[in-house]
C-alpha positions as CSV (number, residue, x, y, z in Angstrom):
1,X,0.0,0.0,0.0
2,X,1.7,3.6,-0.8
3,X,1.4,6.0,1.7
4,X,-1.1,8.0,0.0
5,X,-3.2,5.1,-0.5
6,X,-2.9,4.4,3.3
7,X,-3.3,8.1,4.5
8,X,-6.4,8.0,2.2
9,X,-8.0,4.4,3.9
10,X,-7.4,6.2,7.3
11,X,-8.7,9.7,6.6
12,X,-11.9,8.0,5.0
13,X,-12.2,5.5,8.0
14,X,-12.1,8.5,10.2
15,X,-14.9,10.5,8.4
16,X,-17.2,7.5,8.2
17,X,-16.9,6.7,12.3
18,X,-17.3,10.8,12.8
19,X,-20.3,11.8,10.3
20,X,-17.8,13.7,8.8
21,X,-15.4,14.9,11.0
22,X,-11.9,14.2,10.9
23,X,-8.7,15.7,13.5
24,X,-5.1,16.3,12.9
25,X,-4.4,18.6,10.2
26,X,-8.2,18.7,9.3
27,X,-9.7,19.5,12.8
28,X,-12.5,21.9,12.2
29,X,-12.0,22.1,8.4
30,X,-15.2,20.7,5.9
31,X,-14.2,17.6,4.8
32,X,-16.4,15.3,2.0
33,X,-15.4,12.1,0.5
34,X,-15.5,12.6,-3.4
35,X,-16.5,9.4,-5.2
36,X,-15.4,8.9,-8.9
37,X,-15.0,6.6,-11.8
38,X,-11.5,6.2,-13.3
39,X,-12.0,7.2,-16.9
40,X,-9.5,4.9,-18.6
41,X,-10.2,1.9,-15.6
42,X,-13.9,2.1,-14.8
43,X,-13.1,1.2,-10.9
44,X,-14.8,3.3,-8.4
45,X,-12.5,5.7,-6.2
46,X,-13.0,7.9,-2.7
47,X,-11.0,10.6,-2.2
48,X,-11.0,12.6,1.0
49,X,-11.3,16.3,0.5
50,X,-11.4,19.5,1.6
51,X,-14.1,22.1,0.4
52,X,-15.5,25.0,0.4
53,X,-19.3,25.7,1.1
54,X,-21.3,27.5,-1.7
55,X,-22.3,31.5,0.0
56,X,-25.5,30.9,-0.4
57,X,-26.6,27.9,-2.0
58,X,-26.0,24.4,0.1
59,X,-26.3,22.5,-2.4
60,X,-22.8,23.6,-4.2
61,X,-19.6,23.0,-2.7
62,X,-15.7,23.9,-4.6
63,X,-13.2,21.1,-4.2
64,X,-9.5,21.7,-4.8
65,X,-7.2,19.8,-7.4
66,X,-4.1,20.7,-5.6
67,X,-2.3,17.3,-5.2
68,X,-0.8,18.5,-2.6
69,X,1.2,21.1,-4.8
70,X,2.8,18.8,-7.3
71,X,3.2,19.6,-10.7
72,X,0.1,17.6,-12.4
73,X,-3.3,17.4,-12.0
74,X,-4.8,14.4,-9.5
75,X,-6.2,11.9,-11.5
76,X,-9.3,12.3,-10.1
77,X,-9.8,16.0,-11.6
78,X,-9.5,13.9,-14.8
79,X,-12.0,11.3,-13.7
80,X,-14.8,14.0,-12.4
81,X,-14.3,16.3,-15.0
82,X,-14.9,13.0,-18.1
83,X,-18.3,12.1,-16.2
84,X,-20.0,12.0,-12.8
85,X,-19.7,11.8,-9.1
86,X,-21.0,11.7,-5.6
87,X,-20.1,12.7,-2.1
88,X,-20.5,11.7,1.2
89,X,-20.9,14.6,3.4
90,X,-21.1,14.2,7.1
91,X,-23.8,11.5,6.8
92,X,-25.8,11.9,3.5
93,X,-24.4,10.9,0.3
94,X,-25.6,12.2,-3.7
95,X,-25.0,12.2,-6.8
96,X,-23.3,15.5,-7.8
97,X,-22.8,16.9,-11.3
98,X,-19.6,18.7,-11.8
99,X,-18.4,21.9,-13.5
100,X,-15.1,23.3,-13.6
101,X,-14.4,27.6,-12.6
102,X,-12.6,29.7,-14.7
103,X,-11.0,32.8,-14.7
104,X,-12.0,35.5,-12.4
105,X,-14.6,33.1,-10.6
106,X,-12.3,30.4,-10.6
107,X,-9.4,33.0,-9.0
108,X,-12.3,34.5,-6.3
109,X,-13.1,31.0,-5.3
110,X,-9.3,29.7,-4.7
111,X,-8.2,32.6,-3.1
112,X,-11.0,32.5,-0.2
113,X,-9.9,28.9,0.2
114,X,-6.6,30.3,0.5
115,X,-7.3,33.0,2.9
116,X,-9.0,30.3,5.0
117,X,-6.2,27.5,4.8
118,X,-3.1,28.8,4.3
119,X,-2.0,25.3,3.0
120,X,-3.7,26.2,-0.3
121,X,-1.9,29.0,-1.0
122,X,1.5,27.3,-0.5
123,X,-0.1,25.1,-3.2
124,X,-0.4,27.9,-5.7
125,X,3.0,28.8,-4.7
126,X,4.3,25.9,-5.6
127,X,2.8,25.5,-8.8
128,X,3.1,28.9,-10.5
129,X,4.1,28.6,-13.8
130,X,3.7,24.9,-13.9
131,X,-0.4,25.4,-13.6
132,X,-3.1,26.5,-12.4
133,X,-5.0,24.6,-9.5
134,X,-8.5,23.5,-10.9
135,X,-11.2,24.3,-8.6
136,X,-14.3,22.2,-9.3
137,X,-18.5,23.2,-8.2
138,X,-20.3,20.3,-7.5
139,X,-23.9,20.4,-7.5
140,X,-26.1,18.3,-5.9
141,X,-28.0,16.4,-8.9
């Protein structure tokens, strides 16, 4: 098992015994588990997140395609952006449908997510001029 894989199992674990609350690192920060189809593979993967809530609309959340600052894009950016997903969040899970932000919304939505977590803007910092962090809405369906 890699150690991504592992921190994954663990993180996910930890949400699922917690409705949705994780500690370490995470205490206090929205978490959802992202479900998504590999594109290429077909086999169902979770991935724990971090989001951001909609302002005024619960039913929209912004996930993050840092990878923790490397230089490509997560395969599961890839996987949500070639079809569909769903979440769990705290206890409820749906279907979601996903659209990617661009320009100036996609820079007002990062940088709040920035300003909240510093973590994310070490991210962009590490990434300038390599890319540029997709930030995903997903809508409950």
């Amino acid at each position: 098992m890699t150690e991504t894989t592992d921190w994954n199992s663990k993180t996910i674990a930890e949400f699922r015994a917690n409705k949705g609350r994780v500690g370490g690192p995470f205490e206090g920060a929205p978490m959802v588990l992202v479900h998504h189809r590999g594109r290429k593979s077909g086999r169902e993967y979770v991935n724990p997140m971090m989001y951001l809530p909609h302002d005024a609309d619960d039913n929209i959340i912004y996930v993050f395609a840092t990878k923790a600052g490397a230089p490509t894009n997560p395969d599961s950016y890839y996987n949500l952006t070639a079809g569909e997903g769903s979440v769990e969040r705290g206890t409820e899970s749906y279907k979601v449908t996903v659209r990617e932000l661009t320009g100036a919304e996609r820079d007002r939505v990062y940088a709040e997510q920035a300003r909240r977590y510093t973590g994310f803007a070490d991210y962009e910092r590490q990434t300038a001029g390599i890319r540029t962090i997709p930030v995903l809405e997903l809508t409950r369906a």
